[in-house]
C-alpha positions as a Markdown table, in Angstrom:
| # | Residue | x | y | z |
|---|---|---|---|---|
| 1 | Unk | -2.7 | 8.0 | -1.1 |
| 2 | Unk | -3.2 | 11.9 | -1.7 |
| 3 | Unk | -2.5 | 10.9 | -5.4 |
| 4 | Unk | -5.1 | 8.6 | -6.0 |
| 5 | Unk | -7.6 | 10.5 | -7.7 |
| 6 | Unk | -4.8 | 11.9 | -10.4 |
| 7 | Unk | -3.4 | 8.7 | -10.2 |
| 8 | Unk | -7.0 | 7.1 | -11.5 |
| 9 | Unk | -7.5 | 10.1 | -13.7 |
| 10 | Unk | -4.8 | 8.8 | -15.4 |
| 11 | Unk | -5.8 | 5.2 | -15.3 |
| 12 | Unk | -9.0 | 6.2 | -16.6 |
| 13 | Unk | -7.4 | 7.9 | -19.6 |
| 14 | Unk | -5.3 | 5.4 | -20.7 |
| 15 | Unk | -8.0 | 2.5 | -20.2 |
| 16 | Unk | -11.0 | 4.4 | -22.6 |
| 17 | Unk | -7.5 | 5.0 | -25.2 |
| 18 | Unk | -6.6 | 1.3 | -24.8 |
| 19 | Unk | -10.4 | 0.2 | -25.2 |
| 20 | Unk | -11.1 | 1.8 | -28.4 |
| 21 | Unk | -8.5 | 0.0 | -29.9 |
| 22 | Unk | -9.7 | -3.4 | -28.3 |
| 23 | Unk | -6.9 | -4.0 | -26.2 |
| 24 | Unk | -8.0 | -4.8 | -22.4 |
| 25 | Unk | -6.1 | -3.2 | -19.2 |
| 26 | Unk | -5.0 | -5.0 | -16.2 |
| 27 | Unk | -4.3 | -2.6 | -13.3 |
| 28 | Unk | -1.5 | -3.6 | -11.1 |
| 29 | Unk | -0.1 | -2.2 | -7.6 |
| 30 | Unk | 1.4 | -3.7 | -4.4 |
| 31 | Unk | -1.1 | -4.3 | -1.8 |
| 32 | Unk | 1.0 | -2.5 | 0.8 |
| 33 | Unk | 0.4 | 1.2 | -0.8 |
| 34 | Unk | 3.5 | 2.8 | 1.4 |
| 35 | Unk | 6.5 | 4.1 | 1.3 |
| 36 | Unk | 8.1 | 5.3 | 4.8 |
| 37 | Unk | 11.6 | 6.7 | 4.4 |
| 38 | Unk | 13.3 | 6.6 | 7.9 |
| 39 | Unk | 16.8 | 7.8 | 6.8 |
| 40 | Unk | 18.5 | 9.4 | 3.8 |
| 41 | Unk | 19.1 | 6.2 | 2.4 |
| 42 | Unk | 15.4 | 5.7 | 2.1 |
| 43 | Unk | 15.2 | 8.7 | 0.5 |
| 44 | Unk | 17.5 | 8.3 | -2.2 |
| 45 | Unk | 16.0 | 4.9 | -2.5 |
| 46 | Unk | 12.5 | 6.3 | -3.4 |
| 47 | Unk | 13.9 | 9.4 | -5.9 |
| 48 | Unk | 15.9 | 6.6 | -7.8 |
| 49 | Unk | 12.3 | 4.5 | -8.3 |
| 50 | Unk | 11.2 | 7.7 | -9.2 |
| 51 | Unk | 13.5 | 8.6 | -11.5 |
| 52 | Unk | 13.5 | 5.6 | -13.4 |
| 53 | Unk | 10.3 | 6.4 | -14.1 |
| 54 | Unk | 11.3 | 10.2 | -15.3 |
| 55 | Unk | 9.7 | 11.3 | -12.2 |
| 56 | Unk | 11.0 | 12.9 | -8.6 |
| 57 | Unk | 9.8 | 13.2 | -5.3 |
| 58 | Unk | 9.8 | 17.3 | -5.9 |
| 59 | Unk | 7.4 | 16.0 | -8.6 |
| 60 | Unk | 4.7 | 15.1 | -6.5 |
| 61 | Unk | 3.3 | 18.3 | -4.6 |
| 62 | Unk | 3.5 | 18.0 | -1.1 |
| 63 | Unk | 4.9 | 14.4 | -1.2 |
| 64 | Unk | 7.9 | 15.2 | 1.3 |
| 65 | Unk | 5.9 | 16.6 | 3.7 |
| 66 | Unk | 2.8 | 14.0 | 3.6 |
| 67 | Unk | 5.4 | 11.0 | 4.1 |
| 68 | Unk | 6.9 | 12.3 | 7.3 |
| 69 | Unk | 3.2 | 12.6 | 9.4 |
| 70 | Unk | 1.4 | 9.5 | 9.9 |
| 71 | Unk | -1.8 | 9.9 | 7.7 |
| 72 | Unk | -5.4 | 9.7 | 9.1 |
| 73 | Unk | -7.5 | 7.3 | 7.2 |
| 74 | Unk | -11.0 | 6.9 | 8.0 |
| 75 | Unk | -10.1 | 8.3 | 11.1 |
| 76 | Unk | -7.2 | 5.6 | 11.6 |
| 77 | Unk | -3.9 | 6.2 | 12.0 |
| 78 | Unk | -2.0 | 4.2 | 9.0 |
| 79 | Unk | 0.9 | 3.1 | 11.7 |
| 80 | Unk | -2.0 | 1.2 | 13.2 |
| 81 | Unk | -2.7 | -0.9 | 9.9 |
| 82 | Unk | 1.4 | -2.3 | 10.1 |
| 83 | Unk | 1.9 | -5.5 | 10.3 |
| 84 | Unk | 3.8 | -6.6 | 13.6 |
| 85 | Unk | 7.5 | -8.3 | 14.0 |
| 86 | Unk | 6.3 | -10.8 | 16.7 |
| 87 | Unk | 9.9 | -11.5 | 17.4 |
| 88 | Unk | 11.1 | -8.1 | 18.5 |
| 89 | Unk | 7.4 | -6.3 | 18.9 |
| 90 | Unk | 8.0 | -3.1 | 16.0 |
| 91 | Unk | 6.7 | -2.8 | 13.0 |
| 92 | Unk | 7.7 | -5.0 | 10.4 |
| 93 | Unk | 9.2 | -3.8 | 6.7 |
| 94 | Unk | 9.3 | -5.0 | 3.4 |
| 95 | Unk | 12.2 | -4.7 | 0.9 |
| 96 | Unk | 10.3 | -1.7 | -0.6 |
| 97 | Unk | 11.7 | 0.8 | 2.4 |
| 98 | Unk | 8.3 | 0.7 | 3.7 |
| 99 | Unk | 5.9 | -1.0 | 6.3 |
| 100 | Unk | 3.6 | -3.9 | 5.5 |
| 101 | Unk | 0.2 | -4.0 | 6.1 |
| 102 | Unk | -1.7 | -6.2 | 7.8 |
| 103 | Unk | -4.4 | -7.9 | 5.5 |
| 104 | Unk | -6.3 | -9.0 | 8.8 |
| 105 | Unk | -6.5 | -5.6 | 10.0 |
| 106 | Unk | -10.2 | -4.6 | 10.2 |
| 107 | Unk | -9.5 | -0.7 | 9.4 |
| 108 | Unk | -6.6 | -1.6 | 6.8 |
| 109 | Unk | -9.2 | -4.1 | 4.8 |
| 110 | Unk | -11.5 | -1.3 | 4.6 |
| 111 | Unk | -9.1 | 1.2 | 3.3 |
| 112 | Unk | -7.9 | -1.1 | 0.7 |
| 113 | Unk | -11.0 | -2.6 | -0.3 |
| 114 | Unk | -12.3 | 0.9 | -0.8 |
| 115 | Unk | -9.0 | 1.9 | -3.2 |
| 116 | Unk | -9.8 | -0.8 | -5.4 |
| 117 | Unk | -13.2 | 0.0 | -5.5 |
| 118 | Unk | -12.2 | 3.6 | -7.0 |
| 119 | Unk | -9.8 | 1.4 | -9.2 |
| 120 | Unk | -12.6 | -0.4 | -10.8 |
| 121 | Unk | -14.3 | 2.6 | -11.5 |
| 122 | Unk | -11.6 | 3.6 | -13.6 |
| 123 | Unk | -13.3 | 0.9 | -16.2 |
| 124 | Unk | -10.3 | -1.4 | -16.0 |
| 125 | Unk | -10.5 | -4.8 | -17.2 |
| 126 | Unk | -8.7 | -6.4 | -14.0 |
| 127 | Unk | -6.7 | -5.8 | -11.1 |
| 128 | Unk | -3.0 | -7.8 | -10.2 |
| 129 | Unk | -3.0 | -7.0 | -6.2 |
| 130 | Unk | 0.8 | -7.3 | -5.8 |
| 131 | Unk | 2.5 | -8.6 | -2.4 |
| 132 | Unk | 0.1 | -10.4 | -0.6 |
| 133 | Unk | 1.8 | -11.6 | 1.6 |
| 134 | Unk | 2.1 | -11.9 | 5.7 |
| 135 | Unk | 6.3 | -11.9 | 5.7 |
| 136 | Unk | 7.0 | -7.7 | 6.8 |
| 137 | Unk | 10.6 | -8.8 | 7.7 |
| 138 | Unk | 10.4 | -12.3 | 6.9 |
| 139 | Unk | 8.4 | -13.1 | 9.7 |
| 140 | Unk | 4.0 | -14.0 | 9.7 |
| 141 | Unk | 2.6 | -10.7 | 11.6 |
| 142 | Unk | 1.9 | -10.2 | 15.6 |
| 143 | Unk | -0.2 | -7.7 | 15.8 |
| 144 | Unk | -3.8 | -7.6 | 17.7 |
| 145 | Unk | -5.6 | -8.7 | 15.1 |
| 146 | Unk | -3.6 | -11.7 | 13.9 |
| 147 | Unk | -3.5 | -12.8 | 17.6 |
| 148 | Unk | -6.9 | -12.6 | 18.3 |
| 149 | Unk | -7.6 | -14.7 | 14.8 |
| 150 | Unk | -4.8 | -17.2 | 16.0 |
| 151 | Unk | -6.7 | -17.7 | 19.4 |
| 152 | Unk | -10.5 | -18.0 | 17.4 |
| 153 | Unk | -8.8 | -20.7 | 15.0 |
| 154 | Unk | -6.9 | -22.6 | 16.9 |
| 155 | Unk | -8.9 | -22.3 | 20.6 |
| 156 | Unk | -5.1 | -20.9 | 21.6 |
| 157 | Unk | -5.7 | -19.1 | 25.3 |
């Protein structure tokens, strides 16, 4: 998330480049927009994504240090946007060595909604959201918001 305005600075580039020549730009990301290394095999995990990209981690200024504090967004803990393993009561993870979001989380929507905003801006022709899904772990998500929507649905006590 600290990247985002290089990272659409970038975007922005290559869409005016691609545009003068006709050819149209579809922008596509994962929906999740985390990565949360808990152990060294995490770590080496992310550097070798990284790297096949001829990238780091020691690329990204600050990147080390940003991904072990829990970032505040619009004054919201991201932790508090995870999706929740109903079965064991933690947060769930997805194959990415990272947490999932909850798409029926109020603050999380916001967040995300606002991103792509500052996506579109970028004058891209499109947007692939990527992993929408509700399966952190395999399992449909537990957390407050989910079981407050389950109980409105279904009239669930």
């Amino acid at each position: 998330m600290p990247y985002w305005d290089k990272i659409n600075k970038c975007l922005e580039n290559i869409v005016k480049a691609c545009h003068k020549y006709g050819i149209k730009v579809v922008e596509h990301h994962s929906s999740h927009l985390t990565f949360d290394p808990l152990d060294s095999q995490d770590w080496d995990y992310m550097e070798r994504v990284l790297n096949k990209r001829h990238s780091s981690i020691d690329s990204w200024e600050g990147l080390r240090d940003y991904l072990t504090k829990d970032p505040i967004i619009n004054g919201k803990p991201l932790s508090s946007f995870r999706q929740v393993d109903g079965r064991t009561g933690k947060w769930a993870r997805l194959l990415y060595h990272g947490y999932a979001m909850c798409f029926n989380n109020p603050n999380y929507r916001l967040a995300y909604f606002s991103y792509l905003e500052s996506v579109y801006k970028t004058g891209v022709d499109g947007i692939m959201t990527d992993d929408v899904q509700w399966f952190g772990d395999g399992h449909a998500c537990a957390c407050q918001y989910c079981r407050e929507l389950f109980k409105q649905l279904y009239k669930a006590e």
